[in-house]
N, C-alpha and C positions, 0 to 999 in steps of 0.2 A: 223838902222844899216847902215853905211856908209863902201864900198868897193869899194876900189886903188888900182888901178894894178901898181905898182914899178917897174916893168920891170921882163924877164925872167917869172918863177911858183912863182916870190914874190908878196904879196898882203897884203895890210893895212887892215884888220876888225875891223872895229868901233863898240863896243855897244854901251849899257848904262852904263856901267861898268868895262867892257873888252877891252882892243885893243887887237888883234892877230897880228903877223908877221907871213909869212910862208916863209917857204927855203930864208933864205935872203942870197946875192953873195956876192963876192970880187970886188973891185975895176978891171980894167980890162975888163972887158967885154961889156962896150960900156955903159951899163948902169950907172946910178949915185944914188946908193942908199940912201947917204945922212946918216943922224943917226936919224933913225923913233923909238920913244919910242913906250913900249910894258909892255902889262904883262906877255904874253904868247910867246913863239918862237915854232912853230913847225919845224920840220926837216927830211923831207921823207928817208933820205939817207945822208952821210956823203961824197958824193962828194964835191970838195970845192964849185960849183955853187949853191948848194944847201943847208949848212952849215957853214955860215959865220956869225954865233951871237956875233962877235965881234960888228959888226956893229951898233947892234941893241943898244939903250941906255934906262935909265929908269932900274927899279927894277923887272925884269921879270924871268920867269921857263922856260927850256928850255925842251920841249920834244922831244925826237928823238927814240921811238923807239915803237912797240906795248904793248899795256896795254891799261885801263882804269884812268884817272885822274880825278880829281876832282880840279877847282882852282877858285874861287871867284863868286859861284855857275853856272860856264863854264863847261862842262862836254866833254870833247876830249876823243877819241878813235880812237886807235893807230892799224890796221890792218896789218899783217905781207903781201906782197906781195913780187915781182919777178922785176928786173930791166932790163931784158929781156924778150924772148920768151922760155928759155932754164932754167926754173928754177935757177935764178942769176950764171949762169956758165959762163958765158963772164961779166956782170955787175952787179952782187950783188943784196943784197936785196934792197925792198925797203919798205916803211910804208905809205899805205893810210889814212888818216887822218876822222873821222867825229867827227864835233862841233856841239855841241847842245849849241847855245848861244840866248838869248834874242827870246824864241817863234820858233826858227827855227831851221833846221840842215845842217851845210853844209860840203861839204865834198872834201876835196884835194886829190886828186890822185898821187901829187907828179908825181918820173921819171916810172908810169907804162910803162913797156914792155910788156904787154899780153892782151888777151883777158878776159875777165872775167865770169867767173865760175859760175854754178848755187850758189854751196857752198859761192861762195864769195858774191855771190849777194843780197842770204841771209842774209851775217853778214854786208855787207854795210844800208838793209834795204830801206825806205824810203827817200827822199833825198831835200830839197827845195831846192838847191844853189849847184850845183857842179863845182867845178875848173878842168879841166883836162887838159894834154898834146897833144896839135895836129900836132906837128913839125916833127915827125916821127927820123929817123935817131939811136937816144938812146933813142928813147920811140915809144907808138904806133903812129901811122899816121893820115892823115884825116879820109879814109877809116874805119880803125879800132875806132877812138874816135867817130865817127857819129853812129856806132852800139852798143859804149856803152850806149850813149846818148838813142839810142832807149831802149835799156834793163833796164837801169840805170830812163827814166822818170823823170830826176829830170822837176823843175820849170824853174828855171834859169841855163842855162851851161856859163861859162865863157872860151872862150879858153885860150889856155897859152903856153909855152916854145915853139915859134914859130920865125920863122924866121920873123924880120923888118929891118929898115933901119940902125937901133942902135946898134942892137947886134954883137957881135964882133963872131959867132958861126954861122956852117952852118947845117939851118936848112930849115925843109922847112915852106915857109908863109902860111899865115891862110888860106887862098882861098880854097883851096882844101878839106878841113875842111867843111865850110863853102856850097860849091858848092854841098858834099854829103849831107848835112842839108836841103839843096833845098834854099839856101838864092844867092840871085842872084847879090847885092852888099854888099860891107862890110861899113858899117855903124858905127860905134862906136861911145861913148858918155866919159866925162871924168872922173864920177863915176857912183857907182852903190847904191841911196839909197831905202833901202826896208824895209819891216817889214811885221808881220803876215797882215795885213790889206790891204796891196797893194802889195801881192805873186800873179804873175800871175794863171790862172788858167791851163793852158795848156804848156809845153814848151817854151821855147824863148831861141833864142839865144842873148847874151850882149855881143859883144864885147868893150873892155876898151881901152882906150889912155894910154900909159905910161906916169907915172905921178907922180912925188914928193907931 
């Protein structure tokens, strides 16, 4: 499995079988998303930065919203969450996402606003690959994603929807993210490939190169 970060919460997933897109954006925002085919689009939220499946090309299913799917033995699970800290009363819902693809499961957080719940931690489950939001501002922060990360256990954390030199949106940069993880420079590489056979056995933080 081969995983691009595209800029913003978007990311390319490669399998054997599947490509995924997540939240893909509009033109505008500093980023160049390009037209990344797909079979699958997910969509945590229907804000435009997060719902632009225009873009995306190819013959793909768009999910946006919670359920269970099933699509080309890809199994997605679509968790109803909060786009804030006030039960979506300022920013709407939102849908955290887990993929069960090729041997593994990974799981997007999308625009979360909260801290996460026993109940939810539950229905997230086991986790090898998590995507989340560490930009703060319209989602949780460094602070807050570092202690999902500790709750959450996954294998791999990938940061996301964070401030760089690209994006046309203030947020804040990964460091602070990063600095509560205990990682003392930011490193990053320009994908991510893994598979059941070489899953770390402990945490790691990956951060990604934005990358067509």
């Amino acid at each position: 499995m081969d995983i691009t970060w595209l800029g913003y919460s978007c990311f390319r997933i490669k399998g054997k079988e599947v490509t995924i897109i997540t939240d893909p954006y509009p033109p505008g925002m500093g980023y160049s998303l390009g037209r990344p085919q797909a079979n699958i689009v997910t969509v945590s939220h229907l804000h435009p930065g997060h719902s632009y499946t225009q873009a995306v090309s190819g013959e793909y299913r768009v999910i946006k919203g919670p359920g269970e799917y099933e699509i080309k033995d890809t199994f997605v699970t679509g968790i109803a969450t909060w786009h804030d800290s006030e039960q979506g009363q300022k920013l709407g819902k939102n849908t955290i996402y887990a993929l069960e693809m090729d041997g593994l499961i990974l799981c997007h957080l999308g625009d979360l606003g909260h801290t996460i719940s026993s109940d939810l931690l539950e229905d997230v489950g086991d986790i090898d690959i998590l995507f989340l939001p560490v930009g703060g501002v319209s989602t949780i922060g460094g602070l807050a994603a570092a202690e999902i990360v500790r709750r959450l256990t996954p294998k791999v954390a990938i940061p996301m929807h964070y401030k760089t030199p690209t994006l046309k949106k203030d947020l804040e940069p990964v460091d602070k993210f990063l600095k509560e993880m205990g990682i003392r420079e930011n490193v990053s590489q320009p994908k991510l490939a893994i598979s059941r056979s070489n899953i770390p056995t402990s945490t790691q933080v990956i951060v990604l190169d934005y990358n067509r």
